[in-house]
C-alpha positions in Angstrom: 28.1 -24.2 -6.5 28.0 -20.5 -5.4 26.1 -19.5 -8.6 23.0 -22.0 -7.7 22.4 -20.4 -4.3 19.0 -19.3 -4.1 16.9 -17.7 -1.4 14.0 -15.5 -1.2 13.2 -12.5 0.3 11.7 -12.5 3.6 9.1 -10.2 5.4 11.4 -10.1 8.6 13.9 -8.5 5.7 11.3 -6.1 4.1 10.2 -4.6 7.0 13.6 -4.1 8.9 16.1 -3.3 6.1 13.6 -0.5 4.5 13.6 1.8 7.8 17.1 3.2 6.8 15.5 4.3 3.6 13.3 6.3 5.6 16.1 7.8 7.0 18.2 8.7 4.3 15.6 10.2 2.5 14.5 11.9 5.7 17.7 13.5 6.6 19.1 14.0 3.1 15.8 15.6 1.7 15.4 18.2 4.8 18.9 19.0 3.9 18.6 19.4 0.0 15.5 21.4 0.4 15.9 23.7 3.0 19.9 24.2 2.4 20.1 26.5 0.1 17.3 28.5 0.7 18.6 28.9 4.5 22.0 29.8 3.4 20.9 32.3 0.2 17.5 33.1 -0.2 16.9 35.3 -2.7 13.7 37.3 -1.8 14.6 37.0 2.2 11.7 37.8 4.8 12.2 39.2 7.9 13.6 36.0 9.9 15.7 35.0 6.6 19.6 36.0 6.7 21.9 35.9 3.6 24.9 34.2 4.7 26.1 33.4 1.4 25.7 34.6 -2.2 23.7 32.0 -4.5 25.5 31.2 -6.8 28.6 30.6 -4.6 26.3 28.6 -2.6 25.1 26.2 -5.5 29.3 25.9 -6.0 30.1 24.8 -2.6 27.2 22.2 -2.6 28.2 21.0 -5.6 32.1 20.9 -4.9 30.8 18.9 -1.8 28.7 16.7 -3.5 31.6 15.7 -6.2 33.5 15.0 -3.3 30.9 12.8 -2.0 30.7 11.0 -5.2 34.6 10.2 -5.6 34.3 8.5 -2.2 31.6 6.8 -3.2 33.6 3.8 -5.4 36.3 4.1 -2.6 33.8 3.1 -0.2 32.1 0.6 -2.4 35.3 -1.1 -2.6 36.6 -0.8 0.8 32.9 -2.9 2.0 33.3 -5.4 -0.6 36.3 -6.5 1.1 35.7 -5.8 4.0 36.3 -8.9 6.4 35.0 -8.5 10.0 32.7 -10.6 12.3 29.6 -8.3 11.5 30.0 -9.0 7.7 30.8 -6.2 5.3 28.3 -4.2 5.4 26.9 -3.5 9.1 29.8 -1.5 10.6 29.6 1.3 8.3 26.1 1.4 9.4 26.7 1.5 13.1 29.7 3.6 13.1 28.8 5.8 10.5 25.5 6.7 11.4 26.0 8.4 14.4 28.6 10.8 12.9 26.9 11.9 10.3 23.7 12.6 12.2 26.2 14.9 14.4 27.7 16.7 11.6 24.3 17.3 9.7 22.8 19.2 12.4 26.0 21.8 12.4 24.9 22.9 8.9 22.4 25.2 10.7 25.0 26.9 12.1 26.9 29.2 10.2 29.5 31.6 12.6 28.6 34.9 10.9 25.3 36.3 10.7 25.6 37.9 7.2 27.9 37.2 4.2 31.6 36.2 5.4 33.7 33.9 4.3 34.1 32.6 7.4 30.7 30.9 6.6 32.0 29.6 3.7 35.0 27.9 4.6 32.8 26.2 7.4 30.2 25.2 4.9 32.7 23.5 3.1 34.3 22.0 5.8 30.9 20.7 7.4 29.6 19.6 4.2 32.7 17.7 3.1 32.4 16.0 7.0 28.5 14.9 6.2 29.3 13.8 2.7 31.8 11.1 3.7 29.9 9.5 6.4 26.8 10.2 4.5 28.6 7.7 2.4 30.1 5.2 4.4 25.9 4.3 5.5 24.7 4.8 2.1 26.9 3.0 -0.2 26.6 -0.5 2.1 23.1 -0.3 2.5 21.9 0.0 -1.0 24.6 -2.7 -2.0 22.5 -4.8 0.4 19.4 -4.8 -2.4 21.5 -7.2 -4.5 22.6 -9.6 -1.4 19.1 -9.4 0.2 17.1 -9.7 -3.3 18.6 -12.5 -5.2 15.8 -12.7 -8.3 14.1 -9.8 -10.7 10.7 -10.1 -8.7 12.1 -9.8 -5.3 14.3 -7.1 -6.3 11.1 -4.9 -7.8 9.0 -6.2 -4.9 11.7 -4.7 -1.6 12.8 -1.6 -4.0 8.9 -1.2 -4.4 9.0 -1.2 -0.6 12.1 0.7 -0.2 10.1 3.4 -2.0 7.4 3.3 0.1 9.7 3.1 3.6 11.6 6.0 1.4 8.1 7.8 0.5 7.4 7.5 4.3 10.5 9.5 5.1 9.7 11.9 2.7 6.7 12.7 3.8 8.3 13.8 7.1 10.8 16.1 5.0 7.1 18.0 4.1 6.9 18.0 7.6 9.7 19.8 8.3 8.6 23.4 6.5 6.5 24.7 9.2 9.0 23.1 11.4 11.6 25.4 9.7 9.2 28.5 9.8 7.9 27.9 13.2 11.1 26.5 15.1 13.5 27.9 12.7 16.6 25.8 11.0 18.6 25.0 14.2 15.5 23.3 16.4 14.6 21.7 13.3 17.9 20.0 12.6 17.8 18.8 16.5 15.1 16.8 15.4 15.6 15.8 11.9 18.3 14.3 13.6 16.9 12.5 16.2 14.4 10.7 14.0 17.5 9.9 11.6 19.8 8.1 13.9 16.7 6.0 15.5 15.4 5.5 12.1 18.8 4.4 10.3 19.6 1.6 13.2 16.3 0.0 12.8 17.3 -1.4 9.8 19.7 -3.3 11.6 17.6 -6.6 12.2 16.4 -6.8 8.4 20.5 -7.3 7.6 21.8 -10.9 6.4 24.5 -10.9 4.1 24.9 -13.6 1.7 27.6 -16.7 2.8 31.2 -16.2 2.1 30.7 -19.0 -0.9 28.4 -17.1 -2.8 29.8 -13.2 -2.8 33.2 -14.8 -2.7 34.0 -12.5 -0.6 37.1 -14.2 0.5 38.2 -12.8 -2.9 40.2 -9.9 -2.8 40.0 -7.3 -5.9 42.2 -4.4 -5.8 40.5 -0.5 -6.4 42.2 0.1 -9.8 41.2 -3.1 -10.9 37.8 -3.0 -9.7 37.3 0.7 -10.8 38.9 -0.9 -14.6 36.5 -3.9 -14.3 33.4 -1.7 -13.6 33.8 1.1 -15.8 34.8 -1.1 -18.7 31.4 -2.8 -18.7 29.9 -1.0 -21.4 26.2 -1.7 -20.1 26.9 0.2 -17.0 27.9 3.2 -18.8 24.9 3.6 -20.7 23.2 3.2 -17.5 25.3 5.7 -15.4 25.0 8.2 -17.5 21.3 8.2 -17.8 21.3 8.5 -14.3 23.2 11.3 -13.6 20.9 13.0 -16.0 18.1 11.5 -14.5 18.9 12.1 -11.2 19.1 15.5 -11.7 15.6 16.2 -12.5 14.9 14.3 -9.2 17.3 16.4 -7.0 16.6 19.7 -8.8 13.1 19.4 -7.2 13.6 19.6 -3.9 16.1 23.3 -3.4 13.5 24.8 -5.9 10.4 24.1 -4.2 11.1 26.8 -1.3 11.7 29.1 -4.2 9.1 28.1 -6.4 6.1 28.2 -3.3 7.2 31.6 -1.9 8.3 33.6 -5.7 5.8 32.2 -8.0 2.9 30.8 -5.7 3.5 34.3 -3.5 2.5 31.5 -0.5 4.1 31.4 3.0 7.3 28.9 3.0 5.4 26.5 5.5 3.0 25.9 2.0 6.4 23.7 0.5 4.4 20.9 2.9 1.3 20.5 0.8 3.3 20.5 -2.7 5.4 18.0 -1.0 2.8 15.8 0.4 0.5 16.2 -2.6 4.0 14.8 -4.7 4.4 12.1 -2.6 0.7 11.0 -2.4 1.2 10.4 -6.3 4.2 8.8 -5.7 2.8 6.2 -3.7 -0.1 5.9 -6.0 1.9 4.7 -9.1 3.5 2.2 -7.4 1.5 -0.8 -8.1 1.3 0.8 -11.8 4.5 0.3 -12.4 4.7 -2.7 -10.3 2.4 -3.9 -13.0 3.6 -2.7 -15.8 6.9 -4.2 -15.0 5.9 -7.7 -15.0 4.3 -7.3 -18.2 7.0 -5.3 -20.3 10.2 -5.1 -17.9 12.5 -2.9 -16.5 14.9 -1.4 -19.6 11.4 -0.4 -21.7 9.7 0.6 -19.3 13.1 2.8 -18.0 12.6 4.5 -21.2 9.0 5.5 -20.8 9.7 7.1 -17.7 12.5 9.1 -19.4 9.8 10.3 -22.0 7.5 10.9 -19.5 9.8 13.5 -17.8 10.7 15.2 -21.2 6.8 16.2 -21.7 5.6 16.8 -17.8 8.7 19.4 -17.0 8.0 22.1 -19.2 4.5 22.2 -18.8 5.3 23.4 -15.1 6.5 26.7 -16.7 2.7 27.9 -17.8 1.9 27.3 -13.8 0.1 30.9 -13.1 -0.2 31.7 -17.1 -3.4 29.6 -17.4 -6.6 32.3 -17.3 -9.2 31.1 -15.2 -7.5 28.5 -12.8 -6.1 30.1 -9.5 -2.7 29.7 -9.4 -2.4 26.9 -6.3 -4.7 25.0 -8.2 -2.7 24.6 -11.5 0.6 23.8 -9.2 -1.6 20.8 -7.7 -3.1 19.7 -10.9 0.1 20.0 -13.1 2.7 18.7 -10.4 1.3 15.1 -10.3 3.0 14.6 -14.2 5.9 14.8 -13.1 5.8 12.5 -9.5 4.2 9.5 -11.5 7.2 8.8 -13.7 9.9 10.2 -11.0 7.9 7.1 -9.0 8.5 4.5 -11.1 12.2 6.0 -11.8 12.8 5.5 -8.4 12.0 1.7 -8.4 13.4 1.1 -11.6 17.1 2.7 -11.2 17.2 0.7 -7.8 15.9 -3.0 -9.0 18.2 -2.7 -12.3 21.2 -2.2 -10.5 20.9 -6.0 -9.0 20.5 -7.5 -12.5 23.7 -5.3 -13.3 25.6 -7.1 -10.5 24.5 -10.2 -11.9 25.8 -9.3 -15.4 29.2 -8.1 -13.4 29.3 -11.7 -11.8 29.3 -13.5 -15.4 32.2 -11.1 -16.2 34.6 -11.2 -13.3 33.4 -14.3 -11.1 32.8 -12.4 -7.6 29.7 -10.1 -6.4 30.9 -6.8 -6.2 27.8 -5.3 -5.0 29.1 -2.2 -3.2 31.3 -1.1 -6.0 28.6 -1.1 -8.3 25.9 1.0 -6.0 29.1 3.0 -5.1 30.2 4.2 -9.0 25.9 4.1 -9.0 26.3 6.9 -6.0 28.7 8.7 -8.2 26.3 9.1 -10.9 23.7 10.1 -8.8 25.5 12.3 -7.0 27.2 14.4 -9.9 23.4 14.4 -11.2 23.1 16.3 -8.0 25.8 18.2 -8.6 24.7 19.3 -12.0 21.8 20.6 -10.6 22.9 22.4 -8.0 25.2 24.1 -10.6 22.8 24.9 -13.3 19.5 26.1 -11.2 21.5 29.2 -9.0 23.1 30.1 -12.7 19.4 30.5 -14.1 17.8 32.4 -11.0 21.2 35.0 -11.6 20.8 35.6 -15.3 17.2 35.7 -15.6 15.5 36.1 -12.5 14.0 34.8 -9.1 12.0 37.4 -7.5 8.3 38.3 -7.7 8.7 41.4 -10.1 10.8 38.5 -13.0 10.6 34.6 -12.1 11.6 33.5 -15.2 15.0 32.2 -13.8 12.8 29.6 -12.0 10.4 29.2 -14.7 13.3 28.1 -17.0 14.2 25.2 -14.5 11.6 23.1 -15.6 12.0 23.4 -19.7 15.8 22.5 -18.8 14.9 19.5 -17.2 12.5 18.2 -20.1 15.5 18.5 -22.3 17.3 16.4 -20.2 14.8 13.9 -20.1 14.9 13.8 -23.2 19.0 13.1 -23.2 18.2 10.4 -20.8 15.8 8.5 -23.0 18.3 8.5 -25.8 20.7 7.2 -23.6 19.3 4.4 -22.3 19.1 3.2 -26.3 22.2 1.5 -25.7 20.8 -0.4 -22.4 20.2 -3.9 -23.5 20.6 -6.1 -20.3 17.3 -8.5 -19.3 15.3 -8.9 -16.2 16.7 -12.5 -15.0 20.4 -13.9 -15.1 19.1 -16.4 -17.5 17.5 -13.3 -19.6 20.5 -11.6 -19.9 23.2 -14.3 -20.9 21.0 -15.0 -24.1 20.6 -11.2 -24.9 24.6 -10.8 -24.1 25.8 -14.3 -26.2 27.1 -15.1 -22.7 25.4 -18.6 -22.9 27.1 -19.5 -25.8 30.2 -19.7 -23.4 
């Protein structure tokens, strides 16, 4: 029977399938932090060009992302019945990668050196371009989680590791600032790039889909039925929209940083590195924290702790340079490590939930629709992203973003504790177990 096939996680799989992480998060965190800044900064230096007002800026990114997140469930469903001899996941992989690599690194070159909307309309253009193929790799690999992972403890054990591969690529996103101030935008896209498209195929090898018998694969669902099937499962919902609002804490981060280090820190833009690394360091720390505390008090409770987490370490980031006594560097180090701790264990959480959700999915509708799922999980991610990229420019305008008033930027962090806070409510109604056998008895589905 397809729903007694079992197999566990390998550490062929672990250590192949996890090298794309490091290149999503590689290419897709240069992008995010150095965008925005390179496009509009808003106390530019000597080598820095306007090219396009902020605000308009944080519009077209987040036009693009939307974009990117409709295409997302398209995507998702397109894979999951996909038939070819590589399986339904690898092609987007192979074809993809290579065209979004290509299109990425034309970001750093807007026609007009100034404000035109010439720039804009290729901004847009580019980004829409990036988005989609951005997609077409992303959506297939993370639905590979659920096919690779088949059990709660292998699914927290290669998402633990897909946060370290992930950690590993941000790390080289750090990298990248002096490479920006040193190189400047274009040089540093070249090779961005180049360690993206070597990075992304390497996951190639870690690849094995599950047998036709088991995803039932062979099992055609249309997109409005599948779309109608997904987003009438109630417990998805509670969990989507917890992640769009979680999210976007996570993805405000990384445009304000650039803004945060040379405004408020008054430090060089190459200084985003050590804030970076210094995040990441904690990152990695709390892993076998949460690793531990999952197997002792599971993945919806402790989902919620991470939410409340966030709702108190945000806002304290707006006394950074307030405190008498403490030079200001010192305070961003000290203070910044409450917030990558939970953000650590939100990023192995999210991931490792969203297989027990495909197993709930399978109890409902009788087929593994594992791409749809991460794909409509893309979507709330990506409007998270959105969100952020909406709501960040519209403070800096109103209140401020240069040396002489930074409250625009200080404001950032006390609206992401509220969010948090929005997030840990809404995750109330999340009720789903760790195991296929937990679940069933919380749901009444084993009374069928």
């Amino acid at each position: 029977m397809a729903e007694k096939f079992t197999k566990r996680l390998t550490t062929k799989e672990i250590f192949f399938y996890n090298w794309g992480s490091i290149s999503l998060n590689f290419v897709e965190g240069v992008l995010f932090t150095w965008i925005m800044f390179f496009y509009a900064p808003t106390n530019p230096g000597p080598d820095d060009i306007v090219y396009i007002p902020i605000v308009l800026t944080g519009v077209i990114l987040a036009f693009g992302r939307i974009f990117d997140a409709i295409t997302d469930p398209l995507i998702g469903n397109f894979s999951d019945n996909l038939k070819s001899k590589w399986g339904r996941r690898k092609p987007f992989i192979i074809f993809g990668t290579p065209l979004m690599i290509i299109a990425f690194i034309f970001l750093w070159t807007p026609p007009v050196a100034g404000e035109s909307m010439i720039n804009v309309i290729y901004l847009v253009s580019v980004f829409l371009i990036y988005f989609l193929f951005y997609t077409a790799i992303g959506i297939p690999y993370d639905a590979l989680i659920a096919e690779i992972a088949l059990t709660s403890e292998d699914r927290v054990k290669l998402t633990s590791w897909k946060l370290i591969y992930g950690i590993i690529g941000f790390m080289l996103v750090a990298l990248a600032a002096p490479l920006y101030q040193n190189l400047g935008p274009f040089k540093m896209a070249l090779i961005v790039g180049a360690v993206g498209f070597v990075t992304m195929y390497m996951c190639l090898p870690g690849i094995k889909e599950l047998p036709v018998e088991f995803s039932k694969s062979d099992v055609r669902i249309g997109l409005f039925d599948s779309l109608k099937a997904t987003f009438g499962n109630k417990q998805f919902l509670f969990f989507g929209i917890a992640i769009i609002l979680l999210y976007m804490c996570y993805m405000v981060l990384l445009p304000v940083m650039p803004y945060f280090v040379t405004v408020i820190l008054g430090e060089e833009k190459s200084f985003t590195m050590y804030l970076q690394l210094e995040f990441i360091f904690f990152m990695v720390l709390s892993i076998p924290l949460w690793m531990a505390l999952n197997k002792k008090y599971g993945k919806r409770r402790l989902f919620r702790v991470v939410s409340l987490l966030l709702t108190v370490a945000f806002p304290l980031l707006f006394f950074i340079g307030k405190i008498p006594g403490i030079p200001i560097t010192t305070q961003a180090f000290l203070l910044f490590p409450l917030v990558s701790i939970p953000l650590g264990g939100f990023m192995i959480l999210s991931y490792a939930m969203m297989g027990d959700m495909v197993d709930y999915d399978q109890m409902l509708t009788g087929k593994r629709r594992e791409s749809m799922y991460y794909g409509v999980f893309g979507f709330s991610r990506k409007l998270g992203f959105a969100f952020a990229v909406l709501s960040f420019p519209i403070l800096f305008k109103i209140f401020g973003a240069v040396p002489e008033n930074d409250l625009g930027i200080r404001l950032v962090w006390v609206m992401l504790g509220v969010v948090s806070l929005a997030g840990f409510f809404v995750l109330s109604g999340y009720k789903l177990g760790d195991s296929p056998e937990e679940t069933r008895k919380i749901m009444g589905l084993d009374k069928k």
